[in-house]
PDB file of N, H, CA, C and O in Angstrom:
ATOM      1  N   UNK A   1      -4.226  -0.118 -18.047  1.00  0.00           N
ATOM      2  CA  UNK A   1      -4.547  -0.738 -16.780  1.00  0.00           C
ATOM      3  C   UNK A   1      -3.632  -0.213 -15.667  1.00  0.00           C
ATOM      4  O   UNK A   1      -4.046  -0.025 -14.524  1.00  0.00           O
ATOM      5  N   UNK A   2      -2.338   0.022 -16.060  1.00  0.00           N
ATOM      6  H   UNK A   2      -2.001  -0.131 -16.989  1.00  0.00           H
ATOM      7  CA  UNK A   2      -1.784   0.637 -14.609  1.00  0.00           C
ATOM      8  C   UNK A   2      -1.576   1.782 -14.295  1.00  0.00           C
ATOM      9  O   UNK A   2      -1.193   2.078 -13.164  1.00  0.00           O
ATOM     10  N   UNK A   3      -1.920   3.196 -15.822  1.00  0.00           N
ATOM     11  H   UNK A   3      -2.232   2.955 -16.741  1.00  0.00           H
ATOM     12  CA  UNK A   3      -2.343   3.961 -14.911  1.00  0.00           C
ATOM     13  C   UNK A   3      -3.579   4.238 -14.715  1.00  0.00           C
ATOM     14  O   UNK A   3      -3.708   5.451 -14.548  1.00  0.00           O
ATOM     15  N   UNK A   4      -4.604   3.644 -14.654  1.00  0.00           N
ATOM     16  H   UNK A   4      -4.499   2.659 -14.789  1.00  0.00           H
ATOM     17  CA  UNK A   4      -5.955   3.413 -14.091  1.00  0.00           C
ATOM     18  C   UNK A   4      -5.546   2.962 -12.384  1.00  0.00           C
ATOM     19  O   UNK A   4      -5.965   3.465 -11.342  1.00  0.00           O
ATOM     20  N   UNK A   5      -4.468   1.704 -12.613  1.00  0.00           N
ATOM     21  H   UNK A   5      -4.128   1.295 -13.460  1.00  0.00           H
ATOM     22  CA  UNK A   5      -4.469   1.621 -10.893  1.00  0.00           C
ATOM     23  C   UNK A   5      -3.266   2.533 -10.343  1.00  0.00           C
ATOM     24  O   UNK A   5      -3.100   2.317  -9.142  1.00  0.00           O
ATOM     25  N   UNK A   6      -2.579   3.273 -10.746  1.00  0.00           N
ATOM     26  H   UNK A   6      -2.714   3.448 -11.721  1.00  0.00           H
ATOM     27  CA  UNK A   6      -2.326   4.304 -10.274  1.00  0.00           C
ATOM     28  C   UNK A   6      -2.764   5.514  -9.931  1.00  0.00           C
ATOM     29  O   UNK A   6      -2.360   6.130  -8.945  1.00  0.00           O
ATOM     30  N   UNK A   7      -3.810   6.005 -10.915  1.00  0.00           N
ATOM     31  H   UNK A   7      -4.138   5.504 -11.716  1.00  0.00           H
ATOM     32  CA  UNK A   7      -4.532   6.521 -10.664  1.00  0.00           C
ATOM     33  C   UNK A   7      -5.987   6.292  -9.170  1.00  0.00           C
ATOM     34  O   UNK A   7      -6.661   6.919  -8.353  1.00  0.00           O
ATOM     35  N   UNK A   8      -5.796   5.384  -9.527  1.00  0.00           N
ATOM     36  H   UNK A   8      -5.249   4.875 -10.191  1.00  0.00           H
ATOM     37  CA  UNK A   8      -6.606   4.751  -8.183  1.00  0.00           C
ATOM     38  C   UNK A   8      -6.135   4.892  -6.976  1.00  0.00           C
ATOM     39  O   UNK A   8      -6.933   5.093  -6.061  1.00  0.00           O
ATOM     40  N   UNK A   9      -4.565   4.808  -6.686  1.00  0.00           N
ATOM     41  H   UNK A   9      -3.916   4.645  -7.429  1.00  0.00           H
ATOM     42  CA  UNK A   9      -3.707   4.961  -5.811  1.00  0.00           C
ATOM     43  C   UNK A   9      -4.029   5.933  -5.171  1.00  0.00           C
ATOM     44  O   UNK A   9      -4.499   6.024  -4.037  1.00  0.00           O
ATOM     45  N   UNK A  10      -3.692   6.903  -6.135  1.00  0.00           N
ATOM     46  H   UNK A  10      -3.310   6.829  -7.056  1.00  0.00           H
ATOM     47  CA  UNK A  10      -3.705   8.061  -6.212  1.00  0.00           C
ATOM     48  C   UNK A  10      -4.609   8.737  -4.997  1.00  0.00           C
ATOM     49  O   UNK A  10      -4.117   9.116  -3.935  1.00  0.00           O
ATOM     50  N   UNK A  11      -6.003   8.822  -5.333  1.00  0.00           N
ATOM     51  H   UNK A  11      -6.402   8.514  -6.196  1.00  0.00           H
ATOM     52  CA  UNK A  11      -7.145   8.824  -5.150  1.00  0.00           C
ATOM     53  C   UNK A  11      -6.972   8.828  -3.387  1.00  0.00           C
ATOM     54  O   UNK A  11      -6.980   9.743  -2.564  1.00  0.00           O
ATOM     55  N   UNK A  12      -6.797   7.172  -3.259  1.00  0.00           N
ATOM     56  H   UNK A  12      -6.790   6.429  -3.927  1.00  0.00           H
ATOM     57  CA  UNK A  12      -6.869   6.534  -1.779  1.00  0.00           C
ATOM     58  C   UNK A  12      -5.869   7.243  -1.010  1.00  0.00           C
ATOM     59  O   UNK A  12      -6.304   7.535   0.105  1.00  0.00           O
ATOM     60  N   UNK A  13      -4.524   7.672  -1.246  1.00  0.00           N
ATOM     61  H   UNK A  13      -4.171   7.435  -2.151  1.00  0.00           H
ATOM     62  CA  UNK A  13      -3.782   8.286  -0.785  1.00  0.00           C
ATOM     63  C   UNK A  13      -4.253   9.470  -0.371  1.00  0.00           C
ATOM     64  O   UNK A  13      -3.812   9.734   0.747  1.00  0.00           O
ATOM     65  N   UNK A  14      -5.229  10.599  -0.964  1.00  0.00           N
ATOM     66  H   UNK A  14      -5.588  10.384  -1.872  1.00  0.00           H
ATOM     67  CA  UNK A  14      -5.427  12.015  -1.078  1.00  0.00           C
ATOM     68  C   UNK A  14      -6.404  11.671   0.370  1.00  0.00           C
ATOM     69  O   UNK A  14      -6.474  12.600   1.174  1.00  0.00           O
ATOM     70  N   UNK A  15      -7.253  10.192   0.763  1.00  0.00           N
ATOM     71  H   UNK A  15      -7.196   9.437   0.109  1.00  0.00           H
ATOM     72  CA  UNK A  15      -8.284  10.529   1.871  1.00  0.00           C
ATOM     73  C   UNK A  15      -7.222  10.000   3.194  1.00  0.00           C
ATOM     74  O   UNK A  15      -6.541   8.989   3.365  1.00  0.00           O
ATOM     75  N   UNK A  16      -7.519  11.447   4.134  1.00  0.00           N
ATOM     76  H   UNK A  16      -8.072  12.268   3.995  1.00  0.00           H
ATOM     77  CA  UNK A  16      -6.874  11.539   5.116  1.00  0.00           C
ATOM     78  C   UNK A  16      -7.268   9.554   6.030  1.00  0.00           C
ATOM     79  O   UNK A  16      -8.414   9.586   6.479  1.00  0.00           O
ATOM     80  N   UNK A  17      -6.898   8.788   6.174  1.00  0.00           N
ATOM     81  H   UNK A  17      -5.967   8.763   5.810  1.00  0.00           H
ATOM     82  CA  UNK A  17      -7.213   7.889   6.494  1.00  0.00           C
ATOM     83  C   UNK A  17      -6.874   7.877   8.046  1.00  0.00           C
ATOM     84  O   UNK A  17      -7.823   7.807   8.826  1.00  0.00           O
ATOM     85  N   UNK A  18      -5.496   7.946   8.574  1.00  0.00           N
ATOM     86  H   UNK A  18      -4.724   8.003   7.941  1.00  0.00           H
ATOM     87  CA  UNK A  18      -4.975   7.915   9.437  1.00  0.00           C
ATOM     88  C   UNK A  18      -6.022   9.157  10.676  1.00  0.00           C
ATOM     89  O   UNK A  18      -6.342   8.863  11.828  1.00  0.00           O
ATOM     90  N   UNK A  19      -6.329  10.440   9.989  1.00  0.00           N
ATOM     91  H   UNK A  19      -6.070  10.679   9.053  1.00  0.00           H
ATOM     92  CA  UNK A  19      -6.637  11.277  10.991  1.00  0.00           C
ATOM     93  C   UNK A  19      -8.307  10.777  11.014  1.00  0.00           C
ATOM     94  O   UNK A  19      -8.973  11.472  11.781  1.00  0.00           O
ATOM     95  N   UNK A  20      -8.971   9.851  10.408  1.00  0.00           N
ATOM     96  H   UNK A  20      -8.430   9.286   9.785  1.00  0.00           H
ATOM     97  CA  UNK A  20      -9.969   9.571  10.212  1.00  0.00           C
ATOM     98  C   UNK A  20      -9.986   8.145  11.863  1.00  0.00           C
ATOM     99  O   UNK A  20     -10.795   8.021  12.782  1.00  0.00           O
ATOM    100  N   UNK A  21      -9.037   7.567  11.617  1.00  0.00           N
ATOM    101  H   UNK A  21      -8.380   7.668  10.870  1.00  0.00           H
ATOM    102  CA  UNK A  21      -9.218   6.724  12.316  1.00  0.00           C
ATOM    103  C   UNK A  21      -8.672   7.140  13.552  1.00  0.00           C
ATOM    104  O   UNK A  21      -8.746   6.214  14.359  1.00  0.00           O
ATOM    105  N   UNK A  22      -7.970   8.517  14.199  1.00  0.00           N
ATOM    106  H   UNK A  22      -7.910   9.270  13.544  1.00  0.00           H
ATOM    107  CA  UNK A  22      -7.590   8.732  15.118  1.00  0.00           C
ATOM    108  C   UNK A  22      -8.869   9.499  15.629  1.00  0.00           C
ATOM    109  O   UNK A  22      -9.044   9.671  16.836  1.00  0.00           O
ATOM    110  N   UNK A  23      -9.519   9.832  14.935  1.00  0.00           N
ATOM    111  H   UNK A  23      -9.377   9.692  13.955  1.00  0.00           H
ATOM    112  CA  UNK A  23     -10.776  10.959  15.361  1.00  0.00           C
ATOM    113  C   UNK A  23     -11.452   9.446  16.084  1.00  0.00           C
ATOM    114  O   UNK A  23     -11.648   9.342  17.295  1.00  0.00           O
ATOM    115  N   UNK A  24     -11.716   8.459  15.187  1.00  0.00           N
ATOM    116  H   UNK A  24     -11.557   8.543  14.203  1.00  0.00           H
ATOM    117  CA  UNK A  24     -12.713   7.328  15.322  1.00  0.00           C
ATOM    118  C   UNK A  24     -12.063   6.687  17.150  1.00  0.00           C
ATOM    119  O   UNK A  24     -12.895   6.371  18.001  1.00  0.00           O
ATOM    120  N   UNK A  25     -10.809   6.622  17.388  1.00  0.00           N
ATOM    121  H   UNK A  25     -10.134   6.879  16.697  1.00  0.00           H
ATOM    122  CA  UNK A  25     -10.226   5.542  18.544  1.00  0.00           C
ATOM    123  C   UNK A  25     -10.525   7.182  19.568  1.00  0.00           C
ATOM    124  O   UNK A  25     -10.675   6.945  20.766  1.00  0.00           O
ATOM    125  N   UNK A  26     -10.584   8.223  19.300  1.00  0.00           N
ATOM    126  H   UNK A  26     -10.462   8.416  18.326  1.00  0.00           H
ATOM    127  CA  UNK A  26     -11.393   9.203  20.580  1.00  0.00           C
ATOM    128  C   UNK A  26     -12.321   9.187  20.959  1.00  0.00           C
ATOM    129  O   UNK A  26     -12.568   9.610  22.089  1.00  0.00           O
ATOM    130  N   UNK A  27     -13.126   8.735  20.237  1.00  0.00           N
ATOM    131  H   UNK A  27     -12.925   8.391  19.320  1.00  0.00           H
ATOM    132  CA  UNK A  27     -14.574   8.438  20.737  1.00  0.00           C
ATOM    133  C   UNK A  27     -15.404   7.518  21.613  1.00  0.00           C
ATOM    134  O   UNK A  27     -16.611   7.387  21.819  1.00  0.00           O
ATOM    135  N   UNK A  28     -14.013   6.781  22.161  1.00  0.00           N
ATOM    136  H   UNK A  28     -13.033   6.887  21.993  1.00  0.00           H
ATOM    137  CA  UNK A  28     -13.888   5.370  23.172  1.00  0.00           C
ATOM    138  C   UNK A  28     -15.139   4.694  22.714  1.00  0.00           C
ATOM    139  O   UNK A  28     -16.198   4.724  23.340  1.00  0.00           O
ATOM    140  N   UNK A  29     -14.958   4.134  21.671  1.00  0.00           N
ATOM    141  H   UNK A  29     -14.097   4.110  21.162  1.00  0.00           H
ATOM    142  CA  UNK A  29     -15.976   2.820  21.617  1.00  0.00           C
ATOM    143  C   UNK A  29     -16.201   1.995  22.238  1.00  0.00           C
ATOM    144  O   UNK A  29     -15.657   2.054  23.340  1.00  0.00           O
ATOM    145  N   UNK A  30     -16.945   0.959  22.017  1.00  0.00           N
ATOM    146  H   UNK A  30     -17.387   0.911  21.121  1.00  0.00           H
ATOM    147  CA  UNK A  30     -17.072  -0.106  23.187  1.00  0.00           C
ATOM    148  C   UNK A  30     -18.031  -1.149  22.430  1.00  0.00           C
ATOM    149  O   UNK A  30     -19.078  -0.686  21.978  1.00  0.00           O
ATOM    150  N   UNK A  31     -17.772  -2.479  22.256  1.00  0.00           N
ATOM    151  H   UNK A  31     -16.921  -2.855  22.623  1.00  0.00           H
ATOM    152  CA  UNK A  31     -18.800  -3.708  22.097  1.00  0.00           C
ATOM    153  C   UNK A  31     -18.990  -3.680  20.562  1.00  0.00           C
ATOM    154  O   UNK A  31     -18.005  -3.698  19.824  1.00  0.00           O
ATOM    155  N   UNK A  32     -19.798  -3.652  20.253  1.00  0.00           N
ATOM    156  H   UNK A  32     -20.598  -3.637  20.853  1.00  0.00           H
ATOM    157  CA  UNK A  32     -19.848  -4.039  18.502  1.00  0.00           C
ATOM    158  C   UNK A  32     -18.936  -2.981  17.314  1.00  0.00           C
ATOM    159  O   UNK A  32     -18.419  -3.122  16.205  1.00  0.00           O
ATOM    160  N   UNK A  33     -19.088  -2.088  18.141  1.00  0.00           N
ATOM    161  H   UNK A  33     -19.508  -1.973  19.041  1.00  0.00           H
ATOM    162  CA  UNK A  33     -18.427  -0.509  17.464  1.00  0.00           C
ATOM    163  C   UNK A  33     -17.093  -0.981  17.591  1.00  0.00           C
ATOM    164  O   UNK A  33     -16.602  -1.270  16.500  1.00  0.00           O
ATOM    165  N   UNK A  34     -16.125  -1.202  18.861  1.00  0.00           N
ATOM    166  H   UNK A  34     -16.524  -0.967  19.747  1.00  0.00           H
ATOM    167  CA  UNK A  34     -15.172  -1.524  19.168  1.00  0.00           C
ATOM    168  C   UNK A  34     -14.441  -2.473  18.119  1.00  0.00           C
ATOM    169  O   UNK A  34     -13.348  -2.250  17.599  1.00  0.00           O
ATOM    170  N   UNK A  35     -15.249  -3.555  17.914  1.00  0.00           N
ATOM    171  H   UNK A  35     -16.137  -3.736  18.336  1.00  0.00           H
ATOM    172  CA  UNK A  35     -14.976  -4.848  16.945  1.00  0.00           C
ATOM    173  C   UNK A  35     -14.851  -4.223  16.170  1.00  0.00           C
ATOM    174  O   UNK A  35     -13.720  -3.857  15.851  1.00  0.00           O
ATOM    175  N   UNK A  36     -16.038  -3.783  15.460  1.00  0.00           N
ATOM    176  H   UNK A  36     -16.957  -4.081  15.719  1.00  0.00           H
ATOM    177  CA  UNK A  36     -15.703  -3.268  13.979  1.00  0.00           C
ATOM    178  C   UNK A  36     -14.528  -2.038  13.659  1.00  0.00           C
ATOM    179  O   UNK A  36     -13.974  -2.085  12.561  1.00  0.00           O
ATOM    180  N   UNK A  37     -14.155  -0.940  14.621  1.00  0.00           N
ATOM    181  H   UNK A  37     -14.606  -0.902  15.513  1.00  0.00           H
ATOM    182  CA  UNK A  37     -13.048  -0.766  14.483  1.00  0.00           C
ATOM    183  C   UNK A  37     -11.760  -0.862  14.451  1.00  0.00           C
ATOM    184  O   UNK A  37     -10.939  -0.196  13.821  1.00  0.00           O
ATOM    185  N   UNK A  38     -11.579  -2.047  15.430  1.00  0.00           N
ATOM    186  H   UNK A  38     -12.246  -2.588  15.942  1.00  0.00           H
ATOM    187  CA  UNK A  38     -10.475  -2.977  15.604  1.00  0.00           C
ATOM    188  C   UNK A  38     -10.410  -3.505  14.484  1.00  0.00           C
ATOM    189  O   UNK A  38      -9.284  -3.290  14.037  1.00  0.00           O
ATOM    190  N   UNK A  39     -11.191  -4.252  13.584  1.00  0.00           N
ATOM    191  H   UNK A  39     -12.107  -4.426  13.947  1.00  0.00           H
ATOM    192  CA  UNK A  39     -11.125  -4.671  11.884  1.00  0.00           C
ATOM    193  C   UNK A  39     -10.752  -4.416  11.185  1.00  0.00           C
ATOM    194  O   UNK A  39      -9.993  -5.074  10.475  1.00  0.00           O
ATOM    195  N   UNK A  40     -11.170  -3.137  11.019  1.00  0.00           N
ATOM    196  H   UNK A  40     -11.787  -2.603  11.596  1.00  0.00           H
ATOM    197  CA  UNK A  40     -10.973  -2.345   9.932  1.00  0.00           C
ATOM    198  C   UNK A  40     -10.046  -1.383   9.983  1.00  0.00           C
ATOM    199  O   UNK A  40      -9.891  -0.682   8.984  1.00  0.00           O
ATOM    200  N   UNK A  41      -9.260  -1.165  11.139  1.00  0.00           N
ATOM    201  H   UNK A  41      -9.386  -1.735  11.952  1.00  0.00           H
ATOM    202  CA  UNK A  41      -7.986  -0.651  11.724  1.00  0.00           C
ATOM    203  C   UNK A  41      -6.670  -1.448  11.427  1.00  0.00           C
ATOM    204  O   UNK A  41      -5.521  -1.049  11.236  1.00  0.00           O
ATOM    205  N   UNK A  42      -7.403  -3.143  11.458  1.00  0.00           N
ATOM    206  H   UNK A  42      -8.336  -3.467  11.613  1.00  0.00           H
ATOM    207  CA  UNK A  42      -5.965  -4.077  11.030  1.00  0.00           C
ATOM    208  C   UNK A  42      -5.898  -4.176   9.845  1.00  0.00           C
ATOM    209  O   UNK A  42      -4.866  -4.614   9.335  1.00  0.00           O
ATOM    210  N   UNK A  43      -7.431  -3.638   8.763  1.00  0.00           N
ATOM    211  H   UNK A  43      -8.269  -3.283   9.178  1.00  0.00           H
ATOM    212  CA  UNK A  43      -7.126  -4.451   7.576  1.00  0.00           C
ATOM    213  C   UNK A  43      -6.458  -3.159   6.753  1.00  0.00           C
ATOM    214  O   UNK A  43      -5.811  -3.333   5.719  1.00  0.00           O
ATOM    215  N   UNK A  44      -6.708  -1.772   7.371  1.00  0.00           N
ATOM    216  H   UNK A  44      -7.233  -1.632   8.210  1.00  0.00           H
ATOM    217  CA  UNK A  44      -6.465  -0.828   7.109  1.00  0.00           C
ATOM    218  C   UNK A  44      -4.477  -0.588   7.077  1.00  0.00           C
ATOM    219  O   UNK A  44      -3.794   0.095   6.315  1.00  0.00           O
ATOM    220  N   UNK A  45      -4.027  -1.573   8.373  1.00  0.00           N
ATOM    221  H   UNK A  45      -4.582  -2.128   8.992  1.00  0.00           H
ATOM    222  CA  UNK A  45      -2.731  -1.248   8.582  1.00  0.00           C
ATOM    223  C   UNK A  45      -1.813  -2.296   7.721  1.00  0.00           C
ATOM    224  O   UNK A  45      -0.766  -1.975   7.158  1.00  0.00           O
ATOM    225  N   UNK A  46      -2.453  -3.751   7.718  1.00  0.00           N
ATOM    226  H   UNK A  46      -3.303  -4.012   8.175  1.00  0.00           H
ATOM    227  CA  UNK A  46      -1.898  -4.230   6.598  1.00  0.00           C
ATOM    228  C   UNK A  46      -1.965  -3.868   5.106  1.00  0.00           C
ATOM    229  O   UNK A  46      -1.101  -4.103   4.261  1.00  0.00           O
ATOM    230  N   UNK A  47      -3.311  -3.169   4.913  1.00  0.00           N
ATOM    231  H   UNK A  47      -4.012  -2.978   5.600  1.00  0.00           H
ATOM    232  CA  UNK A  47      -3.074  -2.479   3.551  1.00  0.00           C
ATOM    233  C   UNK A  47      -2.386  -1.653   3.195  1.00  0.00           C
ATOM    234  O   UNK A  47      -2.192  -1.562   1.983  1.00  0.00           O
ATOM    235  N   UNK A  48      -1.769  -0.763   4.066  1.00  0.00           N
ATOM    236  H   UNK A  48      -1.926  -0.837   5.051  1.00  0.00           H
ATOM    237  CA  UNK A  48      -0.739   0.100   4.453  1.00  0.00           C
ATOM    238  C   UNK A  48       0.496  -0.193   4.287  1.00  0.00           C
ATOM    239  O   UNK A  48       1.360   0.471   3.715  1.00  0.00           O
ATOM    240  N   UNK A  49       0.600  -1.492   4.940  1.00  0.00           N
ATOM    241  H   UNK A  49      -0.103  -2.032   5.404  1.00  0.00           H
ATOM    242  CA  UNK A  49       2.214  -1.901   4.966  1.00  0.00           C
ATOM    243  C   UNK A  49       2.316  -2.901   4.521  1.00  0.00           C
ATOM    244  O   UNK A  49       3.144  -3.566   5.143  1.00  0.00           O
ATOM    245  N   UNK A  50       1.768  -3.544   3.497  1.00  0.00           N
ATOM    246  H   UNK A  50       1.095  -3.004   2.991  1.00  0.00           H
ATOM    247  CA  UNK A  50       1.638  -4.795   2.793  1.00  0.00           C
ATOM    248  C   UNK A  50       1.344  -4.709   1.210  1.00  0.00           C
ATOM    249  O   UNK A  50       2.216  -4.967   0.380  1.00  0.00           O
ATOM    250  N   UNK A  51       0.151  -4.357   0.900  1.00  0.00           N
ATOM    251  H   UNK A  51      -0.558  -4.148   1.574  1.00  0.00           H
ATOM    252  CA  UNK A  51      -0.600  -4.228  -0.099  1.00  0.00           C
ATOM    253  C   UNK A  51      -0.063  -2.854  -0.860  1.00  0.00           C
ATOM    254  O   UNK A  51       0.259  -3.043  -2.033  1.00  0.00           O
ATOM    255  N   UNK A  52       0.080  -1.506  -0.366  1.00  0.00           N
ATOM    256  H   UNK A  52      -0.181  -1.352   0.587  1.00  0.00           H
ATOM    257  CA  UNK A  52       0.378  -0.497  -1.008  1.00  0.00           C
ATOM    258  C   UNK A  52       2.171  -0.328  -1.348  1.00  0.00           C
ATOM    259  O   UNK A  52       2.652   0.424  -2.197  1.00  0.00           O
ATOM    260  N   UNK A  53       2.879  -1.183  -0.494  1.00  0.00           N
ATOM    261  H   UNK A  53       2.488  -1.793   0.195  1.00  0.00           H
ATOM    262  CA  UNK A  53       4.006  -1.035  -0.962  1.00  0.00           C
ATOM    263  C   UNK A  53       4.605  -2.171  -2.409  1.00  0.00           C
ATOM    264  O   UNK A  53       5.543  -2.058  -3.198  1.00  0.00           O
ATOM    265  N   UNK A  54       3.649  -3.108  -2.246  1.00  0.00           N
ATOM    266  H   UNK A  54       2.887  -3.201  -1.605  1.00  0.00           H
ATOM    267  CA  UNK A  54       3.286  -3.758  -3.763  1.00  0.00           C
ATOM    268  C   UNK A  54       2.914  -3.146  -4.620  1.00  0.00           C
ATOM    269  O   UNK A  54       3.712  -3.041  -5.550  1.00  0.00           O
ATOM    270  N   UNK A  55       2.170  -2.758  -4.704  1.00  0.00           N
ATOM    271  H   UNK A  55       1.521  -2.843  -3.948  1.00  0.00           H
ATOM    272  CA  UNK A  55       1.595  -2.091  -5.721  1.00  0.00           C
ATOM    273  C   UNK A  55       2.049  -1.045  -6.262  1.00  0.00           C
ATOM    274  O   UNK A  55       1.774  -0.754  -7.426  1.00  0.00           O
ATOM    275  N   UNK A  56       2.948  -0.192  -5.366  1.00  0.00           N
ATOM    276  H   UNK A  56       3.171  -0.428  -4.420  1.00  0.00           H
ATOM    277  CA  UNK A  56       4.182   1.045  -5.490  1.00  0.00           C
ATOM    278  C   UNK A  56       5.199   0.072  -6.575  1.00  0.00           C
ATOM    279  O   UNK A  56       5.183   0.199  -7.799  1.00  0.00           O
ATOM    280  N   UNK A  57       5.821  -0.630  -6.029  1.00  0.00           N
ATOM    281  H   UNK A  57       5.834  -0.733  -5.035  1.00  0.00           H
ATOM    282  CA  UNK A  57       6.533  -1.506  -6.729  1.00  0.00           C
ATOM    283  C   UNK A  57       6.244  -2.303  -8.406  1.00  0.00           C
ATOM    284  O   UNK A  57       7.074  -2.578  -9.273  1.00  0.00           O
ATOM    285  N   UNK A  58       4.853  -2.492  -8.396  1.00  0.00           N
ATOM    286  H   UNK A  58       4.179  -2.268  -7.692  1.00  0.00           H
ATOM    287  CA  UNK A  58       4.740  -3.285  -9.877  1.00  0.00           C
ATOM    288  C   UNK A  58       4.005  -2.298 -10.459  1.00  0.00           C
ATOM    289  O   UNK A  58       3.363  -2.562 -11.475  1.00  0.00           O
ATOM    290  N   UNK A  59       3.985  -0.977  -9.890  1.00  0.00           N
ATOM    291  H   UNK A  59       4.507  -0.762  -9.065  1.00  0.00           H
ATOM    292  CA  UNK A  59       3.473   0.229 -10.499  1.00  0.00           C
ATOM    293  C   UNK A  59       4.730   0.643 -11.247  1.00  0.00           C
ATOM    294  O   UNK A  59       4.636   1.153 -12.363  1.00  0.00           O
ATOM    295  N   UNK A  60       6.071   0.409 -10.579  1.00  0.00           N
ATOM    296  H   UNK A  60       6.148  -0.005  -9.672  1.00  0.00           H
ATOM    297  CA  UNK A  60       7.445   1.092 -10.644  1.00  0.00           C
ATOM    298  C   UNK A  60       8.114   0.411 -11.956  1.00  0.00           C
ATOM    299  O   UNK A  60       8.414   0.960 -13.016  1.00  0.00           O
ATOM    300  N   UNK A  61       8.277  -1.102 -11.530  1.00  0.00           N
ATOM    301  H   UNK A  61       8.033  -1.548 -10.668  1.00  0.00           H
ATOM    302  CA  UNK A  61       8.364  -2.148 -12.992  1.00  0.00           C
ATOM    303  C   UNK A  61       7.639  -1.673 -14.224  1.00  0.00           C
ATOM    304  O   UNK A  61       8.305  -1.472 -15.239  1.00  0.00           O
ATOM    305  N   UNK A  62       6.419  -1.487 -14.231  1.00  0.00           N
ATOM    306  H   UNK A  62       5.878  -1.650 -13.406  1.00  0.00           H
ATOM    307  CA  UNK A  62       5.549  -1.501 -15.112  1.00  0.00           C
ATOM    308  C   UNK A  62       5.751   0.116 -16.092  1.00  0.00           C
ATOM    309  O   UNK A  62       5.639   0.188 -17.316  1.00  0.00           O
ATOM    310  N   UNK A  63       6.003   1.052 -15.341  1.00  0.00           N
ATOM    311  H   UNK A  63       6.094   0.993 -14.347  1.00  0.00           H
ATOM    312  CA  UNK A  63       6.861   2.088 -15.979  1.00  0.00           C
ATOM    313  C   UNK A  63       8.373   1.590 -16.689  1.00  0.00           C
ATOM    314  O   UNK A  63       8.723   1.686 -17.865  1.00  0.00           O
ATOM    315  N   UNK A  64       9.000   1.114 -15.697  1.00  0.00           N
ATOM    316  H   UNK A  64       8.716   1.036 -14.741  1.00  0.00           H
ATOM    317  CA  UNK A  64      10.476   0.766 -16.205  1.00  0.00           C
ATOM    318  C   UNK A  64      10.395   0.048 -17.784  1.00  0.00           C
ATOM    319  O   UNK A  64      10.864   0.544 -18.809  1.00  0.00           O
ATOM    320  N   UNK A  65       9.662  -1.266 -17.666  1.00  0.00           N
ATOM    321  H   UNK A  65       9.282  -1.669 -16.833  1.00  0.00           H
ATOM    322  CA  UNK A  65       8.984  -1.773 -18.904  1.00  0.00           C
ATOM    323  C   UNK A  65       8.772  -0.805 -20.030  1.00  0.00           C
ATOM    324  O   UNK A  65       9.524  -0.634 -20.989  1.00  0.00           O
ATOM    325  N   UNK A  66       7.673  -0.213 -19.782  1.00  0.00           N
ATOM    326  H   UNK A  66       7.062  -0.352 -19.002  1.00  0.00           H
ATOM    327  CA  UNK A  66       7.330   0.763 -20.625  1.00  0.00           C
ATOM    328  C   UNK A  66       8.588   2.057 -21.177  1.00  0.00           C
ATOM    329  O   UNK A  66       8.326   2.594 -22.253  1.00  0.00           O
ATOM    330  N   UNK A  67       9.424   2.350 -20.707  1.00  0.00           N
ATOM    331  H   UNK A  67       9.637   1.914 -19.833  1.00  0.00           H
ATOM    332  CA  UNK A  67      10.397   3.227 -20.889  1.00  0.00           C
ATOM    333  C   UNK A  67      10.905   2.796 -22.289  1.00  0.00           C
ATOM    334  O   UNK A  67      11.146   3.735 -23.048  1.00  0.00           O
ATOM    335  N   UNK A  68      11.142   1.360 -22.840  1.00  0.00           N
ATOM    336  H   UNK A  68      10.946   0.597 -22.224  1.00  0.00           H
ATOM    337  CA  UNK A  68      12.376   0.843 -23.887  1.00  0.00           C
ATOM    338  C   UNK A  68      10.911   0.562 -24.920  1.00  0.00           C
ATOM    339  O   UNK A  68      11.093  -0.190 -25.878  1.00  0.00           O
ATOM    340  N   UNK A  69       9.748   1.047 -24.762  1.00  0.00           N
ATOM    341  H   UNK A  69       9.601   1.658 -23.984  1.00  0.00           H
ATOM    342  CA  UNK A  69       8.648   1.268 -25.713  1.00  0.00           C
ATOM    343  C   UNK A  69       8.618   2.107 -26.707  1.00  0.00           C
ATOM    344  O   UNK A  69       8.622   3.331 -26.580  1.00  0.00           O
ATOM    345  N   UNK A  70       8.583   1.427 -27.866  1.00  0.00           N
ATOM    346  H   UNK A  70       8.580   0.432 -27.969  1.00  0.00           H
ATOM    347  CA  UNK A  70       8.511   3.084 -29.038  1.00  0.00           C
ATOM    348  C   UNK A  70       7.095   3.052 -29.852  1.00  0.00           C
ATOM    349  O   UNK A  70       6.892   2.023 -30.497  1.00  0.00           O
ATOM    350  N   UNK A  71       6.517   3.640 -29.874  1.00  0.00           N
ATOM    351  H   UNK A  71       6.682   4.476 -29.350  1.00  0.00           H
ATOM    352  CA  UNK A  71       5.009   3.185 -30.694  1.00  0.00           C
ATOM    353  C   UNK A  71       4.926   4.760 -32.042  1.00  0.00           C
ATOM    354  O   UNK A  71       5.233   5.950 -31.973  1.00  0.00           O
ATOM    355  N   UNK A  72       4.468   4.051 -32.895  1.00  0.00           N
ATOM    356  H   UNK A  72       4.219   3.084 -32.952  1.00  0.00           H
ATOM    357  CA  UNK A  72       4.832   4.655 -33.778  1.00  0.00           C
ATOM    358  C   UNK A  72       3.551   5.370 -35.177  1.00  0.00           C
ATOM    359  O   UNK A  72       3.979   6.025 -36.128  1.00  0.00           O
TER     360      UNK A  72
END
């Protein structure tokens, strides 16, 4: 299971996100477009700075754990 969600990490990290959404705020939106990028810009930045540095972390434990493992 965690390196499946590391692997997953993985993945999300490799799509340029940031230059995706800077291309998107040039295009001066306006009215429903606007909203929906404003959304998905915040849920994008808390996932960023909230959610992925968790998951870095009990990705990090979850190795450490595994290190004093002997399978035989």
């Amino acid at each position: 299971m965690a390196t499946e969600v590391y692997d997953n990490k993985r993945k999300l990290d490799d799509i340029p996100l940031d230059d995706e959404f800077q291309l998107a705020k040039q295009m001066n939106l306006t009215g429903e477009s606007q909203k929906k990028y404003d959304i998905l810009l915040d849920r994008y930045q808390k996932y960023n700075s909230a959610m992925l540095p968790e998951i870095d972390e009990q990705i990090k434990l979850v190795k450490e754990d595994g290190k004093g493992i002997k399978f035989h």
